[in-house]
C-alpha positions in Angstrom: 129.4 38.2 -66.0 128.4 36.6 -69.7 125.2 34.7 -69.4 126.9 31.5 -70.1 129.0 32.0 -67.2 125.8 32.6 -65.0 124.9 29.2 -66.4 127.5 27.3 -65.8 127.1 28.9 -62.2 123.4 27.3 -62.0 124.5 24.0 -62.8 127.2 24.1 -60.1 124.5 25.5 -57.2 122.3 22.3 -58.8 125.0 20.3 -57.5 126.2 21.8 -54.7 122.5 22.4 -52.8 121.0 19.3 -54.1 117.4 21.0 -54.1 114.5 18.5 -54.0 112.2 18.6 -56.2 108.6 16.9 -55.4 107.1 16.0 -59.3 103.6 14.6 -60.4 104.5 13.1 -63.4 103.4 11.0 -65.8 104.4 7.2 -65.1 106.0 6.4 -68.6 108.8 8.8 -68.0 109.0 8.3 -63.5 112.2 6.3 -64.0 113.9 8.5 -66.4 113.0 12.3 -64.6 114.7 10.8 -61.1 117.7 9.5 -63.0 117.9 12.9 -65.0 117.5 15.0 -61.8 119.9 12.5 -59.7 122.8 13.0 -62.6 122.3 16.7 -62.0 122.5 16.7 -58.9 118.9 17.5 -57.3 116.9 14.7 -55.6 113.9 13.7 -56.8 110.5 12.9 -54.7 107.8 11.2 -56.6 104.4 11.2 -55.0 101.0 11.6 -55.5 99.0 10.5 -53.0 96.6 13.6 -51.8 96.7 12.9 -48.4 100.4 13.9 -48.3 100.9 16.4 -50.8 100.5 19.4 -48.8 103.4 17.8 -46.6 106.1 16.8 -49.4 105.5 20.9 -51.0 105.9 22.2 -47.7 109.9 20.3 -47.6 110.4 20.9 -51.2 112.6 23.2 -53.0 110.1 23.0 -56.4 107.1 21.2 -57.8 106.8 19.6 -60.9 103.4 19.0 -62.6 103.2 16.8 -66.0 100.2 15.8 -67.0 101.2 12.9 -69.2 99.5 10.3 -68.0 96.2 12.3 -66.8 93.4 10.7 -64.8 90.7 12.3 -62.2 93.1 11.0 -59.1 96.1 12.6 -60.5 94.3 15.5 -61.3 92.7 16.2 -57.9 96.9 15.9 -56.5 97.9 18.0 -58.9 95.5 20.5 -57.7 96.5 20.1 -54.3 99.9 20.7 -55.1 99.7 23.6 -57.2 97.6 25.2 -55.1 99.9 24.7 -52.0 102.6 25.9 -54.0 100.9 28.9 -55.1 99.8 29.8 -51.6 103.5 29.1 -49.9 105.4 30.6 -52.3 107.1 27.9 -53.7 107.9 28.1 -57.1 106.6 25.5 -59.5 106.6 24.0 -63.0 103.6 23.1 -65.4 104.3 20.5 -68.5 101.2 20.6 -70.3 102.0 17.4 -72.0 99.1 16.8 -75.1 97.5 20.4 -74.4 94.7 20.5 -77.2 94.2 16.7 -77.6 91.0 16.4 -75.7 88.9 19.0 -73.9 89.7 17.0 -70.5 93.0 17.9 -70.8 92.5 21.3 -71.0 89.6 21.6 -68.4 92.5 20.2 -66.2 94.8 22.9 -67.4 92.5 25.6 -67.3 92.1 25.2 -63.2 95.7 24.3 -62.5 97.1 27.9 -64.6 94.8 29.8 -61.7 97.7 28.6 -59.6 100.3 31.1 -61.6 103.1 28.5 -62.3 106.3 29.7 -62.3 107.2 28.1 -65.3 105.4 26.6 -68.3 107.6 24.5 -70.5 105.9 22.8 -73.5 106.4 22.0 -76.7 105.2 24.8 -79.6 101.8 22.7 -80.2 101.4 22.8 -76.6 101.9 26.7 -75.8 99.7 27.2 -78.4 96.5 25.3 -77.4 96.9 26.3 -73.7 96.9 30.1 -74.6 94.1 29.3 -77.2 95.3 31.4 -79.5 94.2 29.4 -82.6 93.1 26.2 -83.4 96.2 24.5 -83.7 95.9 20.8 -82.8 98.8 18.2 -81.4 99.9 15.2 -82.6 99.8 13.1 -79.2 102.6 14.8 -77.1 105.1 15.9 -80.4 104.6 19.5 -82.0 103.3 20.3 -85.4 104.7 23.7 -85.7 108.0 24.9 -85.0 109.2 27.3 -81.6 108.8 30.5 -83.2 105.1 30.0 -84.4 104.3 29.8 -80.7 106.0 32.8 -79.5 103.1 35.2 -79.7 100.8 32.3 -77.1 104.0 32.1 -74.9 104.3 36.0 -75.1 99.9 35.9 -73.9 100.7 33.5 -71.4 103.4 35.2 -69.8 101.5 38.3 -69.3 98.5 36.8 -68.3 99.4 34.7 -65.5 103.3 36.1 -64.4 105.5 33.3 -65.9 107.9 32.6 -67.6 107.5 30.4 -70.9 109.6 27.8 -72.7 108.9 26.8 -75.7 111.0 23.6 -76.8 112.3 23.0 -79.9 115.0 22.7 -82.3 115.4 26.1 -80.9 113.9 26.6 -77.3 113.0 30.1 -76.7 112.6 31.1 -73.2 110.7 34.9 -72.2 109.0 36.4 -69.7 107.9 39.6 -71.4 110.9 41.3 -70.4 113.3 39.0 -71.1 114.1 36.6 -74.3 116.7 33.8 -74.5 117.3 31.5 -77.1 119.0 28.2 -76.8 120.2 26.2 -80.0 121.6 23.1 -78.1 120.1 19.2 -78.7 120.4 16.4 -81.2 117.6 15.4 -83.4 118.7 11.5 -82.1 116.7 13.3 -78.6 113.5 13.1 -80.0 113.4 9.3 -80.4 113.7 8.7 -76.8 110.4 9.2 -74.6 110.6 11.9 -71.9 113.5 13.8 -72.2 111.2 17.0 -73.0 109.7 15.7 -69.5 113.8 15.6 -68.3 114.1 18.5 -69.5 110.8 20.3 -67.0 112.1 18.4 -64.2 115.2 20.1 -64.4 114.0 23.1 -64.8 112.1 22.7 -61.5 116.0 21.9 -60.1 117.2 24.8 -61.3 114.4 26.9 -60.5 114.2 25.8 -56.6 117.5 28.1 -56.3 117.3 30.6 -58.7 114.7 33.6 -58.6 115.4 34.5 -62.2 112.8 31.8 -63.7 114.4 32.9 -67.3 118.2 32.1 -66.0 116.7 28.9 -64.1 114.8 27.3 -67.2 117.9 28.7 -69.4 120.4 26.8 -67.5 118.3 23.7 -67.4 117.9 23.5 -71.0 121.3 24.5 -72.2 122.7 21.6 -69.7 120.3 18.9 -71.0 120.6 20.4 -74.6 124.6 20.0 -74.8 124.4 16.8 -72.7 122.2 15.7 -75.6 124.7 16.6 -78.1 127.7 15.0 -76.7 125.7 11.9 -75.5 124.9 11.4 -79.2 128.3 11.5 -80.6 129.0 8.3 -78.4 125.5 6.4 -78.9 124.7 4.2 -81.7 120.8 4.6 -81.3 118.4 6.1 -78.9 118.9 3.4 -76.5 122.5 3.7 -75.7 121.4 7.7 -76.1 119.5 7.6 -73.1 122.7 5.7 -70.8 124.6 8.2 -72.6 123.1 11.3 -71.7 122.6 10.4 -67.5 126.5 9.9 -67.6 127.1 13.3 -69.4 124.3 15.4 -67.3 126.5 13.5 -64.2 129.8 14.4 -65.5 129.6 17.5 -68.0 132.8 19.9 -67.5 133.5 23.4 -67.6 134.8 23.3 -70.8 132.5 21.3 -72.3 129.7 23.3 -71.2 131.3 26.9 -72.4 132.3 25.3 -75.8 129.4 23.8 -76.7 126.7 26.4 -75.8 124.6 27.9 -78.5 122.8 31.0 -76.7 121.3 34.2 -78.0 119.5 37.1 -75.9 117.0 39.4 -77.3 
């Protein structure tokens, strides 16, 4: 079977299992990562309150930790949740959203990447500063350098901690150590609308509740948000019909739209 026909299988077990997926996320984007994970076909939990964590990752598929929006509250759930996660063996998904901004940031990173996520998506900026593998800085939560500077930090990650890596860009490469996939799907018109990147880790947590393969999991994710993205933007007039545009098309994508639209190189 061609990897884009494995794919296109992950989006269809999205849809037909409906895996929930529990996400501490920042609240600019809350609204947007349940509609992006409802369009797909997941269901989304939102909660954050510690006294319940431990509960919701026990009944969930995946977890989903973006640090966003970071304060010590959050931090101490995010904790919780990774930790649980780590220790039940449920898979789950850092976004280390401004990695390298402030050293609070990273202290918080620092303690949750003890918890071996199964997935770390982040922009090139990101991946960078969380391996520390120069002195790179980010601009807020957008890169400065492009995907393929970063690939050497997501390479250190993965060994160190038994991940898989994505690094997103106009390119998003995706590797393990054993495996790389490249994904060339998107639309520059994406970038103008907060929180797709944090669409984009939510479904990956979708897709990685029911695939074991973290690489085919966040592969599948970002090649379905990637060619949404593209079609969505033939049919918007700015980022704002963009965003209406691309929940309908993650809802209703087709076969054929999907196999003729996929950019997707293996290495």
């Amino acid at each position: 079977m061609t990897m884009e026909k494995i794919l296109w299988e992950q989006v269809q077990l999205v849809r037909q299992k409906s895996p929930l997926v529990h996400s501490i996320t920042n609240y600019v984007v809350m609204n947007n990562t349940a509609n992006a994970l409802l369009a797909a076909g997941a269901s989304p939990i939102m909660a954050h309150a510690k006294s319940e964590i431990r509960e919701i990752v026990n009944i969930s598929h995946s977890i989903v930790i973006n640090i966003g929006t970071l304060d010590e509250y959050w931090a101490e759930s995010m904790f919780i949740a990774a930790e649980t996660a780590y220790s039940t063996g449920k898979p789950w998904i850092l976004d280390p959203v401004g990695a390298g901004a402030t050293s609070y940031r990273d202290q918080v990173l620092q303690q949750l990447l003890q918890y071996q996520p199964a997935v770390i998506r982040g922009n090139a900026s990101e991946i960078i500063a969380l391996a520390k593998a120069n002195t790179t800085t980010t601009k807020g939560v957008d890169s400065t350098v492009q995907s393929n500077e970063a690939v050497h930090s997501a390479q250190f990650l993965a060994e160190q901690y038994h991940t898989t890596v994505c690094i997103s860009g106009e390119t998003d490469i995706i590797l393990n150590g054993k495996q790389e996939v490249l994904i060339k799907n998107g639309h520059p018109m994406m970038t103008k609308v907060t929180g797709l990147g944090c669409s984009a880790t939510a479904l990956t947590g979708a897709f990685a509740g029911i695939q074991e393969d973290k690489v085919i999991a966040t592969a599948g994710a970002m090649a379905l948000i990637g060619i949404s993205g593209e079609l969505a933007a033939r049919e918007s007039k700015g980022p704002g019909s963009l965003q209406a545009n691309l929940l309908d098309k993650l809802y209703n994508i087709t076969e054929e739209e999907f196999f003729s639209h996929i950019k997707i190189e293996q290495k």
